[in-house]
C-alpha positions in Angstrom: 73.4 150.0 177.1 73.3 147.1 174.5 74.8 144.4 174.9 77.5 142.6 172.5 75.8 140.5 170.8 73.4 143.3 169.5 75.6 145.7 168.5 78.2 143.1 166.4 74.4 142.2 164.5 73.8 145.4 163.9 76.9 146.3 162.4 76.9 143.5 160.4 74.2 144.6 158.1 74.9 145.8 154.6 74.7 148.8 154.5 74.3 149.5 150.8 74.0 147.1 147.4 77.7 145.9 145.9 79.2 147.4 142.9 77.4 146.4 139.9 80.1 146.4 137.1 82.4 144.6 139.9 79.4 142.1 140.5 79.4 141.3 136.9 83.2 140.7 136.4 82.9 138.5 139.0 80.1 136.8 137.5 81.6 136.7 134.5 84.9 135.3 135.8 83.0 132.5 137.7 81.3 131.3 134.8 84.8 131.3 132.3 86.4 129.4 135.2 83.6 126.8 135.6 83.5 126.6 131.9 87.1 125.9 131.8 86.9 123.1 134.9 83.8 121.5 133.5 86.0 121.1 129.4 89.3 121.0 129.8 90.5 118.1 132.1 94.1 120.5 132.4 92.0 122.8 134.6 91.4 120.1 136.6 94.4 119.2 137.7 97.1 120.6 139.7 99.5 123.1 137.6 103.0 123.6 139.4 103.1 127.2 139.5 99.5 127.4 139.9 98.3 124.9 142.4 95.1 122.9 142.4 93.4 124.8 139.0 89.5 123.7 140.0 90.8 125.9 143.3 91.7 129.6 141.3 89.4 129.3 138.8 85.8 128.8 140.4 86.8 128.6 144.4 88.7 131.9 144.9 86.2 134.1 142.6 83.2 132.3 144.1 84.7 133.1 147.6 86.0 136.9 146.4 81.8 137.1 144.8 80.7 136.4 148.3 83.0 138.6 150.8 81.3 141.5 147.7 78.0 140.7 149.4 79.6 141.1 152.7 79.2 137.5 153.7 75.9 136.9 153.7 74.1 133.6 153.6 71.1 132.2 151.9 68.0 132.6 153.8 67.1 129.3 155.0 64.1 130.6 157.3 61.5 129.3 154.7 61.7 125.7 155.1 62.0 126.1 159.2 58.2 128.2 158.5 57.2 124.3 157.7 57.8 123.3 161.2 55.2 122.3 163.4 55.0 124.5 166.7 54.8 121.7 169.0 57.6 121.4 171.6 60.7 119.0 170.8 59.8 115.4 171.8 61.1 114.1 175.2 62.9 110.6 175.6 61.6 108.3 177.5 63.6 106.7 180.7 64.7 103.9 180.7 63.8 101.6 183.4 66.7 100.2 185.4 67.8 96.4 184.9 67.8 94.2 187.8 71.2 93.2 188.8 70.4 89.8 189.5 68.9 88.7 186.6 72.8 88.0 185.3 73.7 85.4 185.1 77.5 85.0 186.6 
């Protein structure tokens, strides 16, 4: 039987590519909304019916763009390939202090 942990990973997996026209509206709408933070300082700010602007117009597509790739992160692995494969260092003990070297 597997165990849990196993069977949650292999569920996980994508288990085909995203939508491409969705993939592009999305790109699309994350670049307008950038656009729109980075040259107009009223996107930048908070809008009473709205909220915080910077928040809907690049947060919640970037965030709706990532749940389309299922939540995947980057692959870091690369840079851990770098490593050396020598075991983690140790610290070294500390000797214990002699009492009566205080002085009262």
């Amino acid at each position: 039987m597997r165990d849990f942990a196993h069977s949650i990973s292999a569920d996980a997996r994508p288990s085909r590519a995203p939508d491409p026209q969705l993939e592009r509206l999305l790109r699309r709408i994350v670049a307008i909304g950038l656009a729109l933070v980075l040259l107009f300082p009223l996107a930048r700010g908070q809008i009473p019916w709205l909220g915080w602007a910077p928040l809907w117009l690049v947060g919640m597509p970037l965030a709706a763009w990532w749940a389309l790739h299922r939540f995947r992160l980057p692959l870091w692995h690369r840079d851990a390939s770098r490593r050396r494969g020598r075991p983690q260092a140790r610290r070294r003990v500390r000797a214990p202090r002699a009492t009566w070297l205080r002085a009262a």
